[in-house]
C-alpha positions as CSV (number, residue, x, y, z in Angstrom):
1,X,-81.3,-1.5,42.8
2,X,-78.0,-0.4,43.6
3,X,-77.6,2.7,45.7
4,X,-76.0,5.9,44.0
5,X,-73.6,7.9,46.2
6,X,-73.1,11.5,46.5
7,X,-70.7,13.6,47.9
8,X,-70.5,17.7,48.1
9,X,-68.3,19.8,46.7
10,X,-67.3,22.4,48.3
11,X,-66.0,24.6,45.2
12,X,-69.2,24.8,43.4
13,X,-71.5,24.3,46.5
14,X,-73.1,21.7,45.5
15,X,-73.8,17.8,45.7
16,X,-72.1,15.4,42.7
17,X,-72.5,12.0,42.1
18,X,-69.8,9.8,43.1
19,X,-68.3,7.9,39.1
20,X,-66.1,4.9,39.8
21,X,-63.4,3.5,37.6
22,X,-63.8,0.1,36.2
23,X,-60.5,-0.5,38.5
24,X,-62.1,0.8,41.5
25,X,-65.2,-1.3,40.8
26,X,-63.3,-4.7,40.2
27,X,-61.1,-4.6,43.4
28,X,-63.8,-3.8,45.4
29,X,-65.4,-6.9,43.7
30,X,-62.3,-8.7,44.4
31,X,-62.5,-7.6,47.7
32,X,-66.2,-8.9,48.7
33,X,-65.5,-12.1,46.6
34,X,-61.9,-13.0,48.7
35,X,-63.6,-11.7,52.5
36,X,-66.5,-14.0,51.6
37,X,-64.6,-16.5,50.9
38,X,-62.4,-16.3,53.4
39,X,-65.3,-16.6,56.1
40,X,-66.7,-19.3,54.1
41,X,-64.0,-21.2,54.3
42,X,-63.6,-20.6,58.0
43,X,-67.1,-21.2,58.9
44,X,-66.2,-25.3,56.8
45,X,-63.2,-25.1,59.0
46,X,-65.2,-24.7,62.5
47,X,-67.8,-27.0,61.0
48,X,-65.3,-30.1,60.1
49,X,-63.5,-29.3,63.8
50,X,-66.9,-30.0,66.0
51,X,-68.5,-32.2,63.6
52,X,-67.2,-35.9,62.3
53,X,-67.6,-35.8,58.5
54,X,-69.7,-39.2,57.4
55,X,-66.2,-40.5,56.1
56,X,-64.8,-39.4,59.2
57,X,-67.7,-41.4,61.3
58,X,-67.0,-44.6,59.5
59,X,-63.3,-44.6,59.8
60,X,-63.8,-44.3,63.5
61,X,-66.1,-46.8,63.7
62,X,-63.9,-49.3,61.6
63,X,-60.8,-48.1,64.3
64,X,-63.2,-49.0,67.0
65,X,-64.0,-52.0,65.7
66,X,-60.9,-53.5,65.1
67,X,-59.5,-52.4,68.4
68,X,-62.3,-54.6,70.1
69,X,-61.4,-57.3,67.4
70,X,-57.6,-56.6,68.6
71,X,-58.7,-57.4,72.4
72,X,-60.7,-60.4,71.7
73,X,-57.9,-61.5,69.6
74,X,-55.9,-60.9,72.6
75,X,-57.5,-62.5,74.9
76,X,-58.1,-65.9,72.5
77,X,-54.1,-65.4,72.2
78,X,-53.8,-65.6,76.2
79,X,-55.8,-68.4,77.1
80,X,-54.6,-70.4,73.9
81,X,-51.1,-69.3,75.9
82,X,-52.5,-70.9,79.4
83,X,-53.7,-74.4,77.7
84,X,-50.4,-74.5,76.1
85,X,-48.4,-74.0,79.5
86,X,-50.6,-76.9,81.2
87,X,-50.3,-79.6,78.0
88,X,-45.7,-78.3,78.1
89,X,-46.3,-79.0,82.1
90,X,-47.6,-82.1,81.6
91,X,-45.6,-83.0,78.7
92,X,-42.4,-82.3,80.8
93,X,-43.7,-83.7,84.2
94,X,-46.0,-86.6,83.5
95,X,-45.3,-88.0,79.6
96,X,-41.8,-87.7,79.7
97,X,-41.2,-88.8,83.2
98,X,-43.2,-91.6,82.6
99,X,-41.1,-92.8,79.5
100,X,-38.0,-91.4,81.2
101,X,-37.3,-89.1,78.8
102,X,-35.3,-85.7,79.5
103,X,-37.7,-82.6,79.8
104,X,-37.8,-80.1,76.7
105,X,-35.6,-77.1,77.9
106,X,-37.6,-73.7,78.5
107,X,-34.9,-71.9,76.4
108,X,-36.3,-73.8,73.7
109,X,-39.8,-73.9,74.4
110,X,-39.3,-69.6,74.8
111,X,-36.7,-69.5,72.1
112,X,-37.2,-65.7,70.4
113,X,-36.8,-64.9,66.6
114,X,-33.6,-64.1,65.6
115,X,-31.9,-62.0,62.7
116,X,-33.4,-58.5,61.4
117,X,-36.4,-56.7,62.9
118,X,-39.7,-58.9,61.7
119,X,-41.7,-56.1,62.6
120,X,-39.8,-53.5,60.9
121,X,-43.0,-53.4,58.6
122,X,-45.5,-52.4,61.2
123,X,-43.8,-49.1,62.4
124,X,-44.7,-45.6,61.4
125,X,-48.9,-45.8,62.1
126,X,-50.9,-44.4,64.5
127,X,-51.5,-48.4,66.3
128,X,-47.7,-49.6,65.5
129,X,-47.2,-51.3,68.5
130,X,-50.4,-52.8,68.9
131,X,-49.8,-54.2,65.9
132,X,-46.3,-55.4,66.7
133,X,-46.8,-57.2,70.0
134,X,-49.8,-59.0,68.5
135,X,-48.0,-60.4,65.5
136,X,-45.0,-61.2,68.2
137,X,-47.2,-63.3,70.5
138,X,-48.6,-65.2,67.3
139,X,-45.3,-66.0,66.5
140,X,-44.2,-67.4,69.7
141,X,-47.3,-69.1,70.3
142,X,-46.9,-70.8,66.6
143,X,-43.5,-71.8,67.4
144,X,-44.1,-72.6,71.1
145,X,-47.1,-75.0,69.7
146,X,-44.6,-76.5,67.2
147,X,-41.9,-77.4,69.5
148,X,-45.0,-78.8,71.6
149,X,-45.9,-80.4,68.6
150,X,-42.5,-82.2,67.6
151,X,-42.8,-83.1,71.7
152,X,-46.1,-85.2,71.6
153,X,-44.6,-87.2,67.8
154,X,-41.3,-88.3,70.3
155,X,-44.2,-89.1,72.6
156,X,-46.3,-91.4,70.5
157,X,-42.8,-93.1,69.1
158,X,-42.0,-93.8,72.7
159,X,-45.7,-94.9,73.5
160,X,-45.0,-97.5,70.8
161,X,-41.9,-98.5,72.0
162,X,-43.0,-98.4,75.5
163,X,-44.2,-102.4,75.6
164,X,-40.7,-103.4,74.2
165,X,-39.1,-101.0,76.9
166,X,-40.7,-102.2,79.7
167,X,-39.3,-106.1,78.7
168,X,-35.6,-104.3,79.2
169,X,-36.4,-102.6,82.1
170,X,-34.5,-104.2,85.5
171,X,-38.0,-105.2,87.1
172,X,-37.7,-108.4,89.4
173,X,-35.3,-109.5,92.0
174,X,-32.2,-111.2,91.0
175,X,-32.9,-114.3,93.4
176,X,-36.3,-115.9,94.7
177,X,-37.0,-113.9,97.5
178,X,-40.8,-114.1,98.1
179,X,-40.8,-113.5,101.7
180,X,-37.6,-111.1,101.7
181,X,-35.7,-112.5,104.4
182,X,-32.3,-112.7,101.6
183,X,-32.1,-109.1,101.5
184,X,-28.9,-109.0,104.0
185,X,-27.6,-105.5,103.2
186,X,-29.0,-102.4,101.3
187,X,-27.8,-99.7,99.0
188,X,-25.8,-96.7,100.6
189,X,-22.8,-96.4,103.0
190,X,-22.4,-99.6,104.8
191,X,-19.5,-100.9,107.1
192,X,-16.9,-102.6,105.1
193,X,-16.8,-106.5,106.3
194,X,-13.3,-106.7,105.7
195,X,-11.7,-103.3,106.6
196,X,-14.6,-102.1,109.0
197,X,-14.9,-98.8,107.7
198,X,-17.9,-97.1,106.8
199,X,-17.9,-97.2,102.7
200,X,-20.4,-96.7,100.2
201,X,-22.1,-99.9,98.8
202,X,-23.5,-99.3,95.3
203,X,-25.5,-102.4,95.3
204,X,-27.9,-105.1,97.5
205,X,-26.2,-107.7,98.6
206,X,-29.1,-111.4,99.1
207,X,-27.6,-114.1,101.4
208,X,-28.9,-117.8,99.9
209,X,-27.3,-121.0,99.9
210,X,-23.9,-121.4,97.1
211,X,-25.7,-122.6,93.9
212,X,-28.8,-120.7,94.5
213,X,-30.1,-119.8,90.9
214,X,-29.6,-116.0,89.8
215,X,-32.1,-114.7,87.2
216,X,-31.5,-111.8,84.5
217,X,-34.2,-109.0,86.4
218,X,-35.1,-107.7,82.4
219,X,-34.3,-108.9,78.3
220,X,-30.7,-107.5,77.3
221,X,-27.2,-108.7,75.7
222,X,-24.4,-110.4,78.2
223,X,-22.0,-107.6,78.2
224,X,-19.3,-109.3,80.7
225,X,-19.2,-112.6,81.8
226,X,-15.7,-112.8,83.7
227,X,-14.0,-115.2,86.0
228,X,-11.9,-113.6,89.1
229,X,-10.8,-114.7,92.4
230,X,-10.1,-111.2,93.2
231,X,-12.8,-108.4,94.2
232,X,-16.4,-108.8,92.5
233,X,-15.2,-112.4,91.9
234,X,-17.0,-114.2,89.4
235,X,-19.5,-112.0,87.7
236,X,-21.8,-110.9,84.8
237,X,-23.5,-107.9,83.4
238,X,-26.1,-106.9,81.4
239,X,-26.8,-104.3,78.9
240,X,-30.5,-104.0,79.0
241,X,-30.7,-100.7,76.6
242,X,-33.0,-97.9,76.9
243,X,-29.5,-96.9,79.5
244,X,-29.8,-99.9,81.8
245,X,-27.4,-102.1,82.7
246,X,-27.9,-104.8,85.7
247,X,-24.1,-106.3,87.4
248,X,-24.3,-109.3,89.3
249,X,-20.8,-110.3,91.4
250,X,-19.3,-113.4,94.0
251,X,-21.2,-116.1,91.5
252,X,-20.0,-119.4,92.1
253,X,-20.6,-119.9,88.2
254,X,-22.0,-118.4,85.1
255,X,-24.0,-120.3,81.9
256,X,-23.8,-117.6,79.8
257,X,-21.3,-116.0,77.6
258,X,-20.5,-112.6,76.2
259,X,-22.9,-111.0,73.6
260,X,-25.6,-113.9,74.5
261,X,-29.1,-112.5,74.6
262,X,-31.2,-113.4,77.2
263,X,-34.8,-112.5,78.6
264,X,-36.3,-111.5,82.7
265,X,-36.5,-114.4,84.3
266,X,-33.6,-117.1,82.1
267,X,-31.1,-118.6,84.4
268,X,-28.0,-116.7,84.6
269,X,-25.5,-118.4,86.7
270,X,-25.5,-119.0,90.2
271,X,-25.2,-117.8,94.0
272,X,-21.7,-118.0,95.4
273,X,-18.6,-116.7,97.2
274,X,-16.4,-115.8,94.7
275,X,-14.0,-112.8,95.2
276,X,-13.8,-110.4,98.2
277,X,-16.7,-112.0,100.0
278,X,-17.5,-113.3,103.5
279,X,-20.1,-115.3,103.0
280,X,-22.6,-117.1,99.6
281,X,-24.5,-114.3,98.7
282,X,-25.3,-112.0,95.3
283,X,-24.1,-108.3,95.2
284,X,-26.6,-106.8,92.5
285,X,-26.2,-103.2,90.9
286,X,-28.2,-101.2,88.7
287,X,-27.0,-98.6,86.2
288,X,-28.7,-96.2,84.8
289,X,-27.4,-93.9,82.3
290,X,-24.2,-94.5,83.4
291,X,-24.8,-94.1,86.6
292,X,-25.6,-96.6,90.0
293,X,-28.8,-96.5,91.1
294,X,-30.7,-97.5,94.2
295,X,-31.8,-101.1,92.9
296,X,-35.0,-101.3,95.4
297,X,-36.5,-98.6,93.6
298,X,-37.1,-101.7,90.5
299,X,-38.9,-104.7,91.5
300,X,-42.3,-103.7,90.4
301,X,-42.9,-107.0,89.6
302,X,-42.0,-108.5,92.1
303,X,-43.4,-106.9,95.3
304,X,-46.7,-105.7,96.5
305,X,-47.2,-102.1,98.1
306,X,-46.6,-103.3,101.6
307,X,-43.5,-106.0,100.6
308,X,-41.8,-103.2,98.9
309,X,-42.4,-100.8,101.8
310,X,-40.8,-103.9,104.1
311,X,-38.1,-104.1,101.5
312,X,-37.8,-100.5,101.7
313,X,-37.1,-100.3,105.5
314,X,-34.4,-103.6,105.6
315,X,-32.6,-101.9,102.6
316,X,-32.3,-98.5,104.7
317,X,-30.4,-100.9,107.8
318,X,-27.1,-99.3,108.3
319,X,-25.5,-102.8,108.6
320,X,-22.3,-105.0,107.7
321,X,-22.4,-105.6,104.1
322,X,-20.8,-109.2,102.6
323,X,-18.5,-107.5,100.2
């Protein structure tokens, strides 16, 4: 029951009721309805601010979620990063060097992606970089595993060739020398016989009797067969492939001729003292990739551990050589 006002008027003495206009009435209405809802929608405000709404709960939860998801993915991204660095290390340091191949260069293997911003797309939310460093180490860990990938296919064409390569490969001494006592001089800087200066000597010279047999040392094409009375003298070489080449010099003859094919162990020509020489003997080179190489480091076919470690210590003599 609503309550009826009075107020007392002081001209006739007396108490009247209080009469409200319909105006009065509806903003005071007005009023109660725009205070109460003011403070109700305060009182949601408060509410919403301490406490999660159920929406609110399961968003968080699925942000929680994936950030765990994002830290196992992480760490599945690091150590599939780790295995990779071991199978490029022994790619570069055990496959390769055992086919003689040249290592992959890291710039490659490392290579970034160039051209516009890739991740241009992930920028503007609340996780942006997250986002944007994981899709970047994807992308270098798919393209570091493709480089790696292209790697082990050169590998397995190389394993295939590897029989035929090893046929090529300089492997045997160039004269019988079973109990190494031809070995007269080594490679590396030797006194001149002639001019008695101390020179380098790209080769190994072997002392034998004149018409001692000299064998190809791997399969290859005559490349030079010449006949001089000056220098190297008589001599030959070999294109072996695969970047080898053999040279053979002071021969007292040759059997073969230029663009001949021959195979390790076929009869070449013979020992001699052809050329700038001061005794019969063979001076023997080895080239590899355009470039002379210590020759004792290549008669795995020829020599036990111990005769190559013998070999090894006459070759290192810093004696006369013959040429």
């Amino acid at each position: 029951m609503t309550r009826v006002k009075y107020y007392y008027d002081k001209k006739t003495l007396s108490y009247k009721k209080i009469e409200r206009s319909k105006v009065q009435m509806f903003m005071r209405v007005l009023l109660f309805v725009a205070s109460s809802t003011t403070v109700a929608l305060g009182l949601v405000m408060l509410f919403f601010t301490l406490f999660d709404s159920p929406k609110e709960k399961e968003l968080k939860r699925e942000i929680n979620n994936l950030l765990v998801q994002y830290e196992l993915l992480e760490d599945q991204i690091s150590n599939s990063s780790i295995i990779l660095d071991e199978l490029q290390e022994r790619d570069d340091n055990i496959y390769r060097v055992i086919f003689e191949a040249e290592p992959i260069d890291a710039s490659i293997r490392k290579a970034g992606f160039g051209g516009v911003n890739r991740y241009r797309k992930y920028e503007g939310f609340q996780h942006s970089k997250l986002i944007s460093d994981l899709n970047r180490k994807v992308d270098q860990l798919s393209k570091s595993i493709y480089v790696q990938s292209k790697s082990f296919d050169d590998v397995l064409k190389m394993v295939q060739n590897k029989e035929e390569m090893l046929t090529h490969i300089p492997a045997i001494q160039p004269v019988a020398n079973k109990n190494l006592k031809r070995m007269a001089s080594g490679y590396g800087y030797r006194i001149h016989p002639i001019y008695k200066t101390r020179k380098m000597h790209w080769g190994m010279d072997f002392s034998a009797p004149k018409g001692t047999p000299v064998y190809a040392t791997g399969n290859g094409t005559i490349e030079k067969a010449k006949r001089s009375k000056r220098g190297y003298g008589n001599q030959i070489r070999i294109d072996h492939g695969y970047g080898y080449e053999t040279f053979y010099a002071h021969l007292d003859k040759f059997i073969v001729k230029r663009n001949q094919k021959v195979q390790r162990g076929d009869i070449i020509g013979y020992v001699g003292n052809s050329g700038t020489s001061t005794a019969p003997h063979l001076h023997y080179e080895i080239v590899k990739d355009k470039k002379r190489v210590n020759p004792v480091n290549y008669y795995f076919n020829d020599l036990t551990a111990e005769e190559y470690d013998k070999m090894l210590e006459l070759s290192s003599q810093e004696n006369q050589s013959f040429d």
